[in-house]
N, C-alpha and C positions, 0 to 999 in steps of 0.2 A: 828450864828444860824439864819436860816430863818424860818421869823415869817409866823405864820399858820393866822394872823387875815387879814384880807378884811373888804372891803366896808357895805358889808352885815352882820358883825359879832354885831350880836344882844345881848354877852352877855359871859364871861371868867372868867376860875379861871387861879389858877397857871399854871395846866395841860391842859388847856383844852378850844376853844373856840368854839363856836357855832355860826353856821351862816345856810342857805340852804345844804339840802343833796338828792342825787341823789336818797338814798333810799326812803325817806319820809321827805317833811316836812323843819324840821329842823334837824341837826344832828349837835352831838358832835366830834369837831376834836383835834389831839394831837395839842399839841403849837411847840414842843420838843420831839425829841426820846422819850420814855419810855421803861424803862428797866421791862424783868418780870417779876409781882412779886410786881411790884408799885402800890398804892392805888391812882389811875387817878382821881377820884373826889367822893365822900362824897355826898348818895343818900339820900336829908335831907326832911322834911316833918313835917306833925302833927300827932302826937302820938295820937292812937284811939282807943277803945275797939271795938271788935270783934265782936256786936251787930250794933256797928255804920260801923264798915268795909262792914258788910254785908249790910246795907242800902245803901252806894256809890257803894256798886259792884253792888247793884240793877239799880243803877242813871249810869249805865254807866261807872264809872271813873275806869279807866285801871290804874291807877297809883300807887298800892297800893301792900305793900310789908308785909309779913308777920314777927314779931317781933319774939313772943313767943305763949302762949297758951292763953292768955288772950289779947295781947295786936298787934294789924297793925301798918302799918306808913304809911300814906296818903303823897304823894310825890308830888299832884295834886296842890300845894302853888307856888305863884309867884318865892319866896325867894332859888327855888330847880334850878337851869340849868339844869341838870343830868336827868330831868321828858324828854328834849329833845334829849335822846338817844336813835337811832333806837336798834332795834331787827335784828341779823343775826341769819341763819342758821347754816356759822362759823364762829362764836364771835373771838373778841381778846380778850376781855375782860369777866369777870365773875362776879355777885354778890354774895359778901358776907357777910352774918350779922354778927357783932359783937358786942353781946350785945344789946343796946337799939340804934344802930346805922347800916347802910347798905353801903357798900363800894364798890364802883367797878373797879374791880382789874385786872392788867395786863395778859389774862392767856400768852402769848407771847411775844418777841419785838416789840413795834409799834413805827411804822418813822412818825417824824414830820408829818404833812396836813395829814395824814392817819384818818379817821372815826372810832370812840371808838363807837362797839357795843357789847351786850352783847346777850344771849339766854333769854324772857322774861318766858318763862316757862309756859305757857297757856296751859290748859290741851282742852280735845275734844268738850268740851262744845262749839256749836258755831263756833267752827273754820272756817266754811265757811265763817264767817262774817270778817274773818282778813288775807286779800289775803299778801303773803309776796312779799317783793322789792329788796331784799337783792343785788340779782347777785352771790348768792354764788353756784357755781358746784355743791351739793349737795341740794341745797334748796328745803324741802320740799314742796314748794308751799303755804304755809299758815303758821301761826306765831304759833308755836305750839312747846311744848320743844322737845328738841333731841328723849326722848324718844318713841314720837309718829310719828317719822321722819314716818318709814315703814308705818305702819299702814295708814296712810294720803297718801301715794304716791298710796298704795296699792287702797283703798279707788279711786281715781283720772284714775287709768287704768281699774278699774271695770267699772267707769261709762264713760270711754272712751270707751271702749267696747259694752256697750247696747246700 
């Protein structure tokens, strides 16, 4: 098996090292095949009430996942790798809570040194503020979930037009 880790690799679980990504940043890459349908790494954080969610989503902090009705997960902790996972427009990956935990999970086969990204799900609020990097053939242009793909492209030919 050839190993996904380098020079650069700032930090690894089982699944998954992290080092430079072409999209942004840092990004997470496979170590190993993954089969799909695998839970690639465990999106870990501090458990927060909904009061205090909204105060960090005031402050900026993107990292932040919704639990239930009363309770967020702040992702924003040194202790998370997983906070270093870009944003595609087509993910291989998807999150998914379960329970008082967030997982993100294979939606496809990913080959070894492959980039684990998922869809961060940002609605319209803003979105000019979060140009996307992806390189994916459909890329809406901005980090926005699938389902405001159109609407944002649409948005982008209008004001190409005036």
């Amino acid at each position: 098996m050839q190993s996904a880790l380098n020079s650069s690799t700032v930090a690894e679980t089982a699944l998954v090292c992290f080092h430079p990504s072409a999209i942004h940043g840092l990004g997470g890459f496979a170590k190993a095949d993954i089969v799909a349908g695998t839970r690639a790494i465990e999106y870990i954080g501090e458990k927060i009430t909904k009061a205090e969610s909204l105060r960090r989503c005031e402050s900026h902090n993107e990292y932040i996942f919704s639990l239930d009705e009363t309770h967020d997960l702040d992702g924003n902790v040194p202790w998370n790798p997983a906070r270093f996972l870009n944003h595609s427009c087509d993910p291989n990956c998807e999150a998914e809570p379960d329970g008082e935990r967030v997982w993100i999970v294979a939606r496809r086969d990913i080959r070894a040194g492959e980039e684990i990204t998922f869809d961060y799900g940002y609605d319209l609020e803003d979105y000019r503020e979060h140009p996307c990097r992806c390189g994916a053939k459909a890329c809406a242009g901005y980090i926005v979930a699938e389902e405001f793909f159109e609407h944002v492209k649409w948005q982008g030919n209008m004001r190409r037009r005036t």
